[in-house]
C-alpha positions as CSV (number, residue, x, y, z in Angstrom):
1,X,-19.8,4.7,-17.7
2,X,-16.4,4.3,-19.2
3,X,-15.7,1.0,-21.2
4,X,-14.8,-2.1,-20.1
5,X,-10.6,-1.7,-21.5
6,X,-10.2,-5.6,-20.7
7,X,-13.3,-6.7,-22.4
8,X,-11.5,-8.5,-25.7
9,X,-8.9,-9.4,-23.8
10,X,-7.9,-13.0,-22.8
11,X,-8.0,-13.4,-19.3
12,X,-4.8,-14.9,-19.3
13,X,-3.4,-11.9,-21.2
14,X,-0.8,-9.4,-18.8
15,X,-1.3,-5.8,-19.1
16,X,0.4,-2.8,-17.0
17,X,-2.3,-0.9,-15.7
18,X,-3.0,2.0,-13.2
19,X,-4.0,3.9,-11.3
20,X,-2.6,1.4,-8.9
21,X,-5.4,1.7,-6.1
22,X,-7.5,0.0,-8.6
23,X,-5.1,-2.6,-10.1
24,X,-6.0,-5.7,-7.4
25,X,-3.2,-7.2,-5.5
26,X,-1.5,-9.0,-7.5
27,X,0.9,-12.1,-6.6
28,X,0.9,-10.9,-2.8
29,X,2.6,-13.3,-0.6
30,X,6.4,-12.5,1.6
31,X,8.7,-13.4,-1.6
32,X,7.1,-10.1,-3.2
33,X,6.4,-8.1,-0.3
34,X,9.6,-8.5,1.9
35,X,12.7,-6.9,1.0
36,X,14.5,-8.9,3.6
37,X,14.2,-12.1,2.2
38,X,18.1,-12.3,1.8
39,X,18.9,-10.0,4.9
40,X,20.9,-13.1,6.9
41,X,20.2,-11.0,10.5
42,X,16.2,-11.5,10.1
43,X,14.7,-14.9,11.5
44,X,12.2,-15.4,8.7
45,X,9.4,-18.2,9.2
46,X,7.4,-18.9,5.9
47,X,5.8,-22.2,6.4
48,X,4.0,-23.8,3.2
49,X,0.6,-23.1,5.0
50,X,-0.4,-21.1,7.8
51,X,0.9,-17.8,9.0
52,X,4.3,-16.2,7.8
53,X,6.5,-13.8,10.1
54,X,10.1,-11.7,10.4
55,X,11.8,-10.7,13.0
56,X,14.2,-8.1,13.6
57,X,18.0,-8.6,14.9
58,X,16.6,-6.5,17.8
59,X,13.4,-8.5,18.5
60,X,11.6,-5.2,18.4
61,X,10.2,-5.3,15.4
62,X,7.8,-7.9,13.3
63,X,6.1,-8.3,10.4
64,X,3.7,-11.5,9.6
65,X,1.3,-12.5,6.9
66,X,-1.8,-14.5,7.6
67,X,-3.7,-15.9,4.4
68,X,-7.2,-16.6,4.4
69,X,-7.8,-17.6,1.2
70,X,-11.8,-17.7,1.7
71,X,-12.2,-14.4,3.1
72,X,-13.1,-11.7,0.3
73,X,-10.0,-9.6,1.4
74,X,-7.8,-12.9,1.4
75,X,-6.1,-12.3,4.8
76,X,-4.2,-9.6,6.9
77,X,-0.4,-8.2,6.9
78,X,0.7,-6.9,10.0
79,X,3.4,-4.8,10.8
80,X,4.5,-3.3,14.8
81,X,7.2,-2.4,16.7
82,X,8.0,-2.8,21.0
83,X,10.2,-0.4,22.6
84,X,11.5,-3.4,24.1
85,X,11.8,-7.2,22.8
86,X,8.7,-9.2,23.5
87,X,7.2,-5.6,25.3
88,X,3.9,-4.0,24.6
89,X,3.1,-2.8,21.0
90,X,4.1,0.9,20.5
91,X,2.5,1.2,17.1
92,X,0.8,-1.3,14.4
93,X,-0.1,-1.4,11.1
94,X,-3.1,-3.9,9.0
95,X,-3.7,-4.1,5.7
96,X,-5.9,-6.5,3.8
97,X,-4.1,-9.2,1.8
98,X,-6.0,-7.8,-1.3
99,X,-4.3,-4.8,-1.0
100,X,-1.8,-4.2,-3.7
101,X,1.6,-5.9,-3.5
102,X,3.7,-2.8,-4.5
103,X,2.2,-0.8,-1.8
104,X,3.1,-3.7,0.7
105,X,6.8,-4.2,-1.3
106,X,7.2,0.1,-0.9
107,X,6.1,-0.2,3.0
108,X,8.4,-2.9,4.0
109,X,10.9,-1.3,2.1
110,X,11.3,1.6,3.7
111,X,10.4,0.0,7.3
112,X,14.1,-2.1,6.4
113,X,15.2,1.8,5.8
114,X,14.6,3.3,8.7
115,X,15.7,0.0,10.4
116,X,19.0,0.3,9.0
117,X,19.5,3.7,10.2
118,X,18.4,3.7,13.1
119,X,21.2,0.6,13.7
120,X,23.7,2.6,11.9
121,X,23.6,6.1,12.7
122,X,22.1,5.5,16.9
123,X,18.7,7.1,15.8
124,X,15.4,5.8,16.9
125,X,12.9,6.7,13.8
126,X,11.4,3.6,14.6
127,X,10.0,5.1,18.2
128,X,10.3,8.8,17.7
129,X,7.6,10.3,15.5
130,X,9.4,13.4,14.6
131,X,8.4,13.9,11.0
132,X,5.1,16.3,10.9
133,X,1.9,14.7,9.1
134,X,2.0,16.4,6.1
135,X,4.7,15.0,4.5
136,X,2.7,11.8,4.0
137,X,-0.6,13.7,2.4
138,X,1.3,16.5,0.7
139,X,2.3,14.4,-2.6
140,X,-1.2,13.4,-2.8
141,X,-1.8,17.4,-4.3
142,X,0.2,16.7,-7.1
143,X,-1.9,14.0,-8.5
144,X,-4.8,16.2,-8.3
145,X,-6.3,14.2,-4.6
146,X,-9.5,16.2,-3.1
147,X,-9.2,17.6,0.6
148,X,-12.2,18.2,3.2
149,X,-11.3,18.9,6.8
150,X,-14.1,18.0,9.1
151,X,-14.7,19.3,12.3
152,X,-14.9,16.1,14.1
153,X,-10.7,15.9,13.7
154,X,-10.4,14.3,10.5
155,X,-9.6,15.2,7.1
156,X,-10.0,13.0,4.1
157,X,-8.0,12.5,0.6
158,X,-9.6,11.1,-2.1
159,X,-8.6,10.1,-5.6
160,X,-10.0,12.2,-8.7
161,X,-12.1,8.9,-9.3
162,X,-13.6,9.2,-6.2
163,X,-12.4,5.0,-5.7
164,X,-9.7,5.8,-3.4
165,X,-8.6,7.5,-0.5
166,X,-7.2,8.4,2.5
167,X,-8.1,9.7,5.9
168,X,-6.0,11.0,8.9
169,X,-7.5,11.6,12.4
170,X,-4.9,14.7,12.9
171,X,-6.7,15.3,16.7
172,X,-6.5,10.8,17.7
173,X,-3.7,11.7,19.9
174,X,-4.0,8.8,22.3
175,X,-7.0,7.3,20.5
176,X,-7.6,3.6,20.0
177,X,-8.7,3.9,16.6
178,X,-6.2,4.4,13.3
179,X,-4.6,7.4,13.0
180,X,-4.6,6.8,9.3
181,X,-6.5,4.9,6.9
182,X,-6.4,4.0,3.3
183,X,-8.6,2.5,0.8
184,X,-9.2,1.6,-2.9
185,X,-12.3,1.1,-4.7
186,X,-16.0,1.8,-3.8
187,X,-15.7,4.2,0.2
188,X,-19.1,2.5,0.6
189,X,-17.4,-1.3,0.0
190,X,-13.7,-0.9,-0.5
191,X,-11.5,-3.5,-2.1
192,X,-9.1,-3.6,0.7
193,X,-8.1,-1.3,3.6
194,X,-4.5,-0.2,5.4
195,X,-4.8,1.0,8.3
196,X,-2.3,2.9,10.6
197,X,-2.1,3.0,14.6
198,X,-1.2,6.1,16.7
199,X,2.4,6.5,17.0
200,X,3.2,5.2,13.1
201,X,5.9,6.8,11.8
202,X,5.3,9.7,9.2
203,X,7.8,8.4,6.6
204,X,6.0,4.7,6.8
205,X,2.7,6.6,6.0
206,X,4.7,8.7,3.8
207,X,6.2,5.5,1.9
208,X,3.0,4.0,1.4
209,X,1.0,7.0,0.0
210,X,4.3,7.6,-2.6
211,X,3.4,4.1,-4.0
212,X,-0.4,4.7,-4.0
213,X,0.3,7.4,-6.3
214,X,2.9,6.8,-8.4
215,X,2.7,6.6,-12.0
216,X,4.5,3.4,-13.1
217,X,2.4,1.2,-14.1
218,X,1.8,-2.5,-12.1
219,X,1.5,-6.0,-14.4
220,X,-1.5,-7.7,-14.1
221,X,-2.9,-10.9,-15.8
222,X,-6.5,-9.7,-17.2
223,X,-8.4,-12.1,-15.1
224,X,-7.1,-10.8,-11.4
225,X,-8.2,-7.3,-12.1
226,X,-11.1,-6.4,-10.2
227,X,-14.2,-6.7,-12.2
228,X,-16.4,-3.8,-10.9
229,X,-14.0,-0.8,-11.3
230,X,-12.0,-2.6,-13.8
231,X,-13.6,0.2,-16.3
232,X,-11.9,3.0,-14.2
233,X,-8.1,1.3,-15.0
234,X,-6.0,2.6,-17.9
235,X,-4.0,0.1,-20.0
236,X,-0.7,1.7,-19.9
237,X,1.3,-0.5,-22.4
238,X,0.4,-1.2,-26.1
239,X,-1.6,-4.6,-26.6
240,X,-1.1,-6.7,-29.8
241,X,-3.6,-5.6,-31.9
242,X,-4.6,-9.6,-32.4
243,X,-6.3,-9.5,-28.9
244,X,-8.3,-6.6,-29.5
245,X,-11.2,-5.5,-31.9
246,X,-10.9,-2.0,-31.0
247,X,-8.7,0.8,-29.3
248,X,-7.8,0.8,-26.0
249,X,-7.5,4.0,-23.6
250,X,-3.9,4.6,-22.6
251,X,-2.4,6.1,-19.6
252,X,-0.4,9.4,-19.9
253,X,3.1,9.2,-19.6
254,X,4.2,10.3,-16.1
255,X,4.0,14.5,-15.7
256,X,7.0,14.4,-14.0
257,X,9.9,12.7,-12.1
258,X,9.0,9.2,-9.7
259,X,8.4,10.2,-6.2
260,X,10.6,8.9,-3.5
261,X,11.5,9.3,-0.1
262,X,13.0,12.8,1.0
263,X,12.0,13.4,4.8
């Protein structure tokens, strides 16, 4: 087993680390996870306790926050759209509150995207699931991500570490289950979970897998890092060599340009 890179650390101490399936959640709450905090045209409701939502200008579209703070995986985010205000959910997506806030911050990002155009150039990306599925698992090849295809209509992504991953039920059409699902950390016991409704669109899925991958580094304090894969993570900034008795492993510089949105 690798060793521990945080083990003569203070626990107080901030570090970038990644990969970021690994790094914890970090200060998760709606100030760090919506973009539209200052959009004026969203009704925003963040009480002091309790559950936090958004609302769209159109009403068909929402996105609330419940904290638990005594379950293991600290609460749920919830994201859906109605084809019509107050109407039936077309689509939905749950994560776990302990999944981590740059992969919530990148989602809602580009859900305010595709909002926007859809409001500004008459499209409907938020209803019409045009884009095909591979754009949201095809950047997952470049950072060296497995691939088995089963015969049951699923095929499954995982991380080189093995602590991560993603699976897409390409034949759900119709199905009540998630026609995606993401992980991080043990498959057996997983640190937190996103999962993806039939009817998602492609460049949300897209969006989210972008930021599991991507190589710039997340801040961290030493004690919120997750304990039992903590010896998987890669210190990817120089610590003062005060707080340390010996070397620390550093992450490679990125291999090549940030990924971004291009569907």
């Amino acid at each position: 087993m690798p060793p521990d890179p945080f083990k003569n650390l203070d626990p107080a101490q901030t570090v970038k680390v990644l990969p970021r399936h690994l790094a914890g959640p970090g200060p998760a709450s709606p100030r760090t996870a919506w973009p539209f905090l200052s959009d004026k045209d969203w009704s925003l409701h963040q009480p002091e306790e309790g559950t936090a939502y958004a609302n769209s200008p159109c009403l068909r579209l929402w996105t609330s926050f419940e904290p638990q703070p005594d379950n293991p995986r600290k609460g749920t985010w919830t994201i859906a759209a109605n084809r019509v205000p107050f109407g039936p959910v077309a689509w939905r997506i749950t994560l776990d509150a302990s999944t981590p806030v740059e992969l919530l911050h990148d989602l809602h990002t580009e859900l305010l995207d595709l909002y926007r155009e859809d409001q500004s150039r008459d499209l409907d990306w938020l209803h019409k699931n045009e884009i095909a599925p591979h754009e949201a698992y095809a950047p997952l090849f470049a950072r060296g991500w497995s691939h088995q295809v089963k015969t049951d209509g699923t095929q499954t992504f995982l991380a080189p570490d093995g602590l991560g991953g993603l699976r897409h039920r390409y034949a759900s059409a119709g199905s009540d289950g998630p026609t995606w699902t993401a992980w991080g950390g043990y498959p057996s016991e997983p640190r937190w979970q996103a999962r993806f409704s039939f009817g998602t669109p492609t460049p949300l899925v897209a969006a989210f897998t972008v930021s599991l991958i991507s190589t710039e580094p997340v801040h961290r304090t030493v004690k919120d890092v997750p304990f039992h894969t903590r010896h998987h993570l890669y210190v990817a900034a120089p610590v003062p060599a005060k707080q340390t008795t010996g070397s620390l492993p550093v992450a490679p510089p990125p291999t090549s340009p940030g990924l971004g949105r291009s569907l």
